[in-house]
C-alpha positions in Angstrom: 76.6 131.5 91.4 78.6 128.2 91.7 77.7 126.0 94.1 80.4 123.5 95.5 80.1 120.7 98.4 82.5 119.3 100.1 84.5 117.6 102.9 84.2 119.7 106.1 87.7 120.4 107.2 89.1 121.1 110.9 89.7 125.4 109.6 85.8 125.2 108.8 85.1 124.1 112.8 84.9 128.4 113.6 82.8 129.4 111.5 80.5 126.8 111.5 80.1 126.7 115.2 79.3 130.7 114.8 76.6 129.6 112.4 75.1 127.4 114.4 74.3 129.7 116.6 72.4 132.1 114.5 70.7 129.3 112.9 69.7 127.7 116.3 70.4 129.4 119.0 70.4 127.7 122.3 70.0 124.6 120.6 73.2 125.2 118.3 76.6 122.2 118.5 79.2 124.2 120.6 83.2 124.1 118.6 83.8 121.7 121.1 81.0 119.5 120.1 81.8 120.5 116.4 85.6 118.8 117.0 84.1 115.6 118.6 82.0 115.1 115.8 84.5 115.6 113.1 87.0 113.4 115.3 84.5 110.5 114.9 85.3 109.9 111.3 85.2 107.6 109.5 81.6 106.7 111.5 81.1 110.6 111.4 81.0 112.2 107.6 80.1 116.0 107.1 79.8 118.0 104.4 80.2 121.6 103.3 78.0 123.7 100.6 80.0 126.9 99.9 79.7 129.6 96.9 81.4 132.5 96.1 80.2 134.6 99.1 80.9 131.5 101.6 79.5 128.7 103.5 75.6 128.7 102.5 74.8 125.4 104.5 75.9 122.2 105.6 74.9 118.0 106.2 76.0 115.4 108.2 76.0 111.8 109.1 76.4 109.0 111.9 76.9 105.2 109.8 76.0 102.5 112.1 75.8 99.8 109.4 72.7 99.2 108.4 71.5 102.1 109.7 72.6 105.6 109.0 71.4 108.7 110.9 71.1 112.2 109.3 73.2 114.2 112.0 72.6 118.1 110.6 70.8 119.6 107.5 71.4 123.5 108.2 70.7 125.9 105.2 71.6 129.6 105.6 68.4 131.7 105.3 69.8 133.7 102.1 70.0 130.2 100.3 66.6 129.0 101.5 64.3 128.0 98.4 66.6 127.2 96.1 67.0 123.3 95.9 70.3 123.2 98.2 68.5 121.1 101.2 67.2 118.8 98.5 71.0 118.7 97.0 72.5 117.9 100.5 70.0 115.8 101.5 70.4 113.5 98.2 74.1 113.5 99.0 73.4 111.7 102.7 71.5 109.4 100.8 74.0 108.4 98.4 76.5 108.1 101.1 74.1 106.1 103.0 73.6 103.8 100.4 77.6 103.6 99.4 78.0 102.6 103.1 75.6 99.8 103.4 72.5 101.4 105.0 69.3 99.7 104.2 67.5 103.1 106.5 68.1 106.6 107.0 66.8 108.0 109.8 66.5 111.3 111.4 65.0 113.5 113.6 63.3 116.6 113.1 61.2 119.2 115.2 57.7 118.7 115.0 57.1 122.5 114.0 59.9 122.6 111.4 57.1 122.8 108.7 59.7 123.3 105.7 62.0 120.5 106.6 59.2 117.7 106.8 58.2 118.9 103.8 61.4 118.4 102.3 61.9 115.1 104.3 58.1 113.9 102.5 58.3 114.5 99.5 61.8 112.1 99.5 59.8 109.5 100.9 60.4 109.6 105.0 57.7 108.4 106.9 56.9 108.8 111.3 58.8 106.0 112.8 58.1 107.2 116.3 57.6 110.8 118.0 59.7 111.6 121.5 57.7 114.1 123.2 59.5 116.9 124.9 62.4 116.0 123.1 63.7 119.8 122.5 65.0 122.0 125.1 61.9 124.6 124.7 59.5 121.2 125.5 58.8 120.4 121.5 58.7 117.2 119.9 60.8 115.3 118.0 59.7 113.4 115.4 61.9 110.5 114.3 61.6 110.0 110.6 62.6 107.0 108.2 63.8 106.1 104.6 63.9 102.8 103.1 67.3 103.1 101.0 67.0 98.9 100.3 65.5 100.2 96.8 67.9 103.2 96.4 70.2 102.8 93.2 67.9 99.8 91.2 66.0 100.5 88.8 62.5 99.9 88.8 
């Protein structure tokens, strides 16, 4: 199967909102909060992964200038395993880098076992944990990349 990423577009806002809910329940963005997000572009930038059976996951971003902020990494469960967080994650970090970020940072739940695995073996390291953070009481842990090195060769 081909897989294409894109632009998220306003016509997208349904169906990702109904995704976000199976993917994370209470803790999923409403449409309303999907709308405020993509009206804060060009600060705001989202992206869609899609094949031939539909939207299989999704990334976004905050740039703050020298700082960027990972916003969303969702993957749908029947396209878990297969590189496509890796893909979309290397595709926040390019668009980091083209914006003038020297650090990506994001935030992740502390029990979310396959994500900080993904989010090591790219080179993030603990900036800071917020305790409680999550609605259920679970910490946050607030992860950084150096991108100052992203783009040179060594």
């Amino acid at each position: 199967m081909t897989t294409t990423v894109r632009e998220i577009r306003w016509q997208d806002l349904e169906v990702l909102a109904g995704l976000e809910v199976e993917l994370f329940g209470d803790e999923a963005w409403s449409l309303a909060s999907w709308w405020s997000e993509l009206a804060g572009r060009p600060r705001r930038e989202y992206l869609l992964a899609e094949d031939e059976g539909g939207v299989i996951g999704y990334a976004g971003l905050d740039h703050g200038g020298e700082v960027s902020d990972v916003m969303t990494i969702a993957v749908l469960p029947r396209t878990r395993r297969t590189g496509l967080g890796r893909r979309l994650l290397e595709e926040l970090v390019d668009r980091s880098v083209r914006a003038g970020a020297q650090r990506l940072l994001l935030e992740v739940r502390e029990d979310n076992a396959a994500a900080r695995k993904l989010y090591a073996a790219r080179g993030f390291e603990l900036l800071a944990t917020r305790r409680g953070y999550y609605p259920d009481g679970r910490d946050a842990l607030v992860l950084a990349l150096d991108l100052t090195h992203e783009g040179t060769s060594a």
